[in-house]
C-alpha positions in Angstrom: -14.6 3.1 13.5 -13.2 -0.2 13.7 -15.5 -1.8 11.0 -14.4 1.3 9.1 -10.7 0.6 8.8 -11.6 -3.0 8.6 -13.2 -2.2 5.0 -10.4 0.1 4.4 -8.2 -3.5 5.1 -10.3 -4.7 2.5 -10.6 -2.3 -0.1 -6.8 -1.6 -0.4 -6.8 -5.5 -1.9 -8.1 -4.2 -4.8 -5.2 -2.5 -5.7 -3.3 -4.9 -8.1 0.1 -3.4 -7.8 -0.2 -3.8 -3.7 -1.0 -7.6 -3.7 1.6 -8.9 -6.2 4.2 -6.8 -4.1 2.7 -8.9 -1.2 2.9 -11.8 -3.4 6.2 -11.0 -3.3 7.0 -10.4 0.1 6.2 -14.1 0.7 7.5 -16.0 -2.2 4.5 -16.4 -3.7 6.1 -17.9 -6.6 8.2 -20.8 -4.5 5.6 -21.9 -3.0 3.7 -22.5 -5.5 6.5 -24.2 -7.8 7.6 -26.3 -4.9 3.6 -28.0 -4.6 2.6 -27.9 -8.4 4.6 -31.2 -9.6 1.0 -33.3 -8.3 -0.9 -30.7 -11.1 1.0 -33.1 -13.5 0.4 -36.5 -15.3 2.1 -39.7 -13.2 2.4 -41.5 -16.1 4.6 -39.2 -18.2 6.3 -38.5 -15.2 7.3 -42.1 -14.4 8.5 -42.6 -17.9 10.7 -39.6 -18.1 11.9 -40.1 -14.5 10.9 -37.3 -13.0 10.4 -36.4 -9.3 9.1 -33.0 -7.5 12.5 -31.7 -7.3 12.8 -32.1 -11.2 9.8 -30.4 -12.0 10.9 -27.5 -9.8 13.8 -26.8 -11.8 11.9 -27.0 -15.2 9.1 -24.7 -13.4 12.0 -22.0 -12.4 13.8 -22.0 -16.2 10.3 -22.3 -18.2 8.5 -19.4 -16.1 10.7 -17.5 -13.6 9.2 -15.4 -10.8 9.0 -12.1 -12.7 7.0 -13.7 -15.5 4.6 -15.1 -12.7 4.2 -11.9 -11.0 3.8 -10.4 -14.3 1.2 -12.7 -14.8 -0.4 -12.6 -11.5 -0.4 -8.7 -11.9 -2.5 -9.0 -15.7 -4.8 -11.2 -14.5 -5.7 -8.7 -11.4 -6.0 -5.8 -13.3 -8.8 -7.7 -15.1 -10.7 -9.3 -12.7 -10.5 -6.7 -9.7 -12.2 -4.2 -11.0 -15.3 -6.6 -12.5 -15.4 -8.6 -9.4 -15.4 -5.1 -7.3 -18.5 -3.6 -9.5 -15.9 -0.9 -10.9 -16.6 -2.6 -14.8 -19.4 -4.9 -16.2 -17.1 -6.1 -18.7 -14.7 -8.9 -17.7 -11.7 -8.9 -20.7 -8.4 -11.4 -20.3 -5.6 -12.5 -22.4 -1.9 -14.1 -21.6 0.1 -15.7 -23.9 1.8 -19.2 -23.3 3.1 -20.2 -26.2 6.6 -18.8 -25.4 6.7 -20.3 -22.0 5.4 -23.8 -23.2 8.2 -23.8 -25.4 11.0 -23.1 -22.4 8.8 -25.8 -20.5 9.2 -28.1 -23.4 12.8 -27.2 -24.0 14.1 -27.3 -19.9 12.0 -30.9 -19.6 14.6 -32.5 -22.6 17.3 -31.1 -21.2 16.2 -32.6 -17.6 15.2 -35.8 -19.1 18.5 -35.9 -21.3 20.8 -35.0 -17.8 19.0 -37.8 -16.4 19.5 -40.1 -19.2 23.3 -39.7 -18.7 23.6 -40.6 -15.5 21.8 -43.9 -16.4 24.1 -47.3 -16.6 25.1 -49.0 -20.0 22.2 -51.2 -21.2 22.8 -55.2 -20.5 21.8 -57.3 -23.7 18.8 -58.8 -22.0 17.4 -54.6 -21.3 18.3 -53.8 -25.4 16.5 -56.8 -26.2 13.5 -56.2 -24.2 13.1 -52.6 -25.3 11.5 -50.9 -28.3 10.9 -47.5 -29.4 7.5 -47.6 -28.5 8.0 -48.6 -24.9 9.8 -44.7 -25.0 12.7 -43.7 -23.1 15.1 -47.0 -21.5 15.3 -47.1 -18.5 19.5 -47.6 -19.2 21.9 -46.0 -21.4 21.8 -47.3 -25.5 25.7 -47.5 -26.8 26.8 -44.8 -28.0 27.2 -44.7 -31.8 24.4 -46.8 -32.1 21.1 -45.4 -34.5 19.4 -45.9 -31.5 21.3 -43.6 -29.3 21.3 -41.0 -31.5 17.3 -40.8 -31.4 17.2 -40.2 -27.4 17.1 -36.6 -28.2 14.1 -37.2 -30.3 12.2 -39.6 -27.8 13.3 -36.6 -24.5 11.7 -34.6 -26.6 8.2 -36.2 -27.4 8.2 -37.0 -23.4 8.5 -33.4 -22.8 5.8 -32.4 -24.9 3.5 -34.6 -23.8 4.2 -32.8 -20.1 3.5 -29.6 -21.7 1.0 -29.9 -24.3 -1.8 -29.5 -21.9 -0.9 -26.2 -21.9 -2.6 -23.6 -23.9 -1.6 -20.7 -26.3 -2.7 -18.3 -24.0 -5.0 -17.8 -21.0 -8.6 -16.0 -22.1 -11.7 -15.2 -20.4 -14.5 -13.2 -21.5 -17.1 -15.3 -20.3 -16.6 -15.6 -16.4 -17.6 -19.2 -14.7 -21.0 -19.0 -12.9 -19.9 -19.4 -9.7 -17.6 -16.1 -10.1 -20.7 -14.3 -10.9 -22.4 -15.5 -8.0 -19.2 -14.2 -5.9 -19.1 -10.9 -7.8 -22.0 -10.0 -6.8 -21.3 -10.3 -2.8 -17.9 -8.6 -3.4 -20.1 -5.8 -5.2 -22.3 -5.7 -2.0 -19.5 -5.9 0.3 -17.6 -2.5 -1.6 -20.9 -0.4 -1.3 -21.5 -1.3 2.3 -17.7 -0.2 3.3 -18.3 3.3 1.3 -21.5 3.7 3.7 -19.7 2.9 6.8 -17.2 5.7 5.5 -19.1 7.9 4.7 -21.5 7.4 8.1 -18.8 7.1 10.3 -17.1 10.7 8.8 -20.3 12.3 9.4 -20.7 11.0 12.9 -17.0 12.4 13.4 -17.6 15.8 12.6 -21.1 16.4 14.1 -19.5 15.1 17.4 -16.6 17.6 17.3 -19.1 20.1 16.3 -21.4 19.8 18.9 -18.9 19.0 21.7 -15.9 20.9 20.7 -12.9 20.1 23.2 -14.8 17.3 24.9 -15.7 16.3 21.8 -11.7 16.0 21.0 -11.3 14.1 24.3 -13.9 11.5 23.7 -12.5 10.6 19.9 -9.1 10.9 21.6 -10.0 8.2 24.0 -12.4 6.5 20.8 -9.7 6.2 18.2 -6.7 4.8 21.4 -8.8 2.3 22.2 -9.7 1.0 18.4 -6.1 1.2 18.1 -5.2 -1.3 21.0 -8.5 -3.0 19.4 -6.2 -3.8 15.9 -3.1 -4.2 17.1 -5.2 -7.2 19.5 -7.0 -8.4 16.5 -3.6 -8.4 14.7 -2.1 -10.7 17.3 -4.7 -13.2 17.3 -7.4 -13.1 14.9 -5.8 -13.4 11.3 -3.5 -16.7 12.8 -7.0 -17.7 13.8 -8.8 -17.2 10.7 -5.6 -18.6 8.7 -5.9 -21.8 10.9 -9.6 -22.2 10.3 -9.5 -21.7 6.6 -6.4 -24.3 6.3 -8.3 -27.0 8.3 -11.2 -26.2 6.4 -9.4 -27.1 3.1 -7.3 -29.4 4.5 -10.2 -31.4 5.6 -12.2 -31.2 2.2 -11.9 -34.3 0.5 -12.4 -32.7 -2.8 -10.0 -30.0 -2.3 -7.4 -31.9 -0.9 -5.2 -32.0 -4.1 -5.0 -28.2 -4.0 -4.9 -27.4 -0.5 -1.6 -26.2 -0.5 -2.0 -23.7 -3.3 -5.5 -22.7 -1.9 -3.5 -21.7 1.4 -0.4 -20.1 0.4 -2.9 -17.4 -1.4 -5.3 -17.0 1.4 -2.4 -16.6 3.8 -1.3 -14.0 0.7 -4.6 -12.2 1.1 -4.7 -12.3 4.8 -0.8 -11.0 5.3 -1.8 -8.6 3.0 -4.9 -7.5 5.3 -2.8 -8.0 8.2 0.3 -5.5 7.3 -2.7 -2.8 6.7 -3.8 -3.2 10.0 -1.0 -2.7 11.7 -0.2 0.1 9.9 -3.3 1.8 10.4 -3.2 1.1 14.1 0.0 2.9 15.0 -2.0 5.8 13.0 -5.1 5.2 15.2 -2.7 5.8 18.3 -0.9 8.7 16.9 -4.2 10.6 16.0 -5.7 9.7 19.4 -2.9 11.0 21.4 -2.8 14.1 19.1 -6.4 14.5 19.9 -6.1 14.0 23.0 -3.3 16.5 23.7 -5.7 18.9 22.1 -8.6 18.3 24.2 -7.0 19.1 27.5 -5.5 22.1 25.6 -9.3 22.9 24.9 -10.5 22.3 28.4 -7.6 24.7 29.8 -8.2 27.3 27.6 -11.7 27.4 28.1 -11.5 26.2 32.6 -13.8 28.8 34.4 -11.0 28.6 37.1 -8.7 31.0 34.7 -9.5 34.3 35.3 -10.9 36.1 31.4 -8.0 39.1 31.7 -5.2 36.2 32.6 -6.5 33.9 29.3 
């Protein structure tokens, strides 16, 4: 029973709608735009000035959280139900060219508010500079033909931040190493629908061939796999969190991304977590039911009841 509702934690993660909402539940979105200013080039980023903070803000005008979730949400609903076995085909499409252009657009205006605050340039700095060298790392006077191409240079800065990105996001050939994964997630799905369906059967021959005991033994079955999830709840998915972030943590390869690759496990496994507490306090409420019925059983049925008195 246990390893039952454990694949029923699992299966419910195929459910698109249910992980973005627990996306949501734990700021998917911040996390992510607070860590990804080290995805970006140093160079352009020391020229334009730029810090983490900065590319936080540009992050939260170019794509805001409902666009990311939107996205998120698209990109499940075409890779859950290939990776689960549900589909051979693997189809996926987003277009960026409308977010690249608020990226472009919120990087000027960040590099232009930053320009402003700069001091007046000396003689010595104006002699030293050129257009090519890009933005100063002062303030040109004002009035000056110079000056007025600022807006021009912010903008070529900002677009070499964003060019990288592409006009949209397809797949319809999935990486190797997906297929390879696909087809232990394929695995994985059939074996929970045999424990399901072997662990229903086993449920109902029991309470056939038993009857009232029957009640009282999955009474006392299902109360103590309940106690067993809410237990597991308490300890094992801190536990399995902690192992998988000193795993990637302590990769060398995977450092860069490690605190990306965590915030979506620990998505994943608050997700499997909230499941199995809910279906615990079910587990308790079925056993006591149960249970209650069993001894109503036994009652009715005691040989110390006289027949004319039942």
């Amino acid at each position: 029973m246990f390893l039952a509702t454990f694949g029923y934690v699992v299966y419910r993660l195929q459910d698109p709608e249910f992980v973005v909402d627990q996306s949501r539940s734990v700021n998917l979105y911040g996390r992510l735009v607070g860590n990804i200013g080290g995805f970006l080039p140093e160079d352009e980023l020391m020229k334009s000035g730029f810090n983490n903070a900065d590319v936080t803000e540009v992050l939260k005008v170019g794509m805001d959280g409902d666009k990311f979730y939107e996205l998120e949400g698209t990109a499940l609903k075409a890779y859950l139900p290939w990776l689960t076995g549900k589909t051979d085909s693997l189809s996926f499409t987003y277009p960026l060219q409308e977010t690249r252009t608020k990226l472009t657009d919120a990087a000027t205006a960040r590099i232009l508010a930053k320009y402003g605050n700069l001091p007046v340039c000396t003689s010595a700095q104006l002699r030293a500079w050129s257009f090519d060298s890009g933005l100063p790392s002062c303030q040109l006077p004002s009035g000056t033909l110079r000056a007025k191409s600022i807006d021009n240079l912010a903008n070529q800065t900002a677009t070499k931040l964003t060019e990288g990105i592409p006009d949209s996001l397809s797949v319809n050939q999935p990486p190797t190493q997906l297929l390879a994964a696909r087809t232990n997630i394929a695995l994985a799905f059939r074996v929970i629908y045999a424990i399901w369906a072997v662990t229903l059967f086993l449920a109902l021959l029991y309470l056939l061939i038993f009857r009232s005991s029957g009640f009282i033994a999955l009474a006392i079955c299902f109360l103590l796999v309940g106690l067993l999830q809410i237990a597991f709840s308490l300890v094992g998915w801190d536990w399995i969190t902690k192992t998988i972030g000193d795993f990637v943590g302590g990769s060398g390869e995977a450092k860069s991304i490690a605190p990306i690759i965590i915030d979506l496990v620990s998505v994943i496994l608050g997700a499997m977590k909230t499941v199995m507490g809910n279906i615990s306090i079910g587990f308790l409420i079925s056993g006591g039911v149960l249970l209650v019925l069993g001894i109503i059983g036994k009652i009715h049925h005691s040989p110390l009841i006289p027949k004319d008195v039942r």
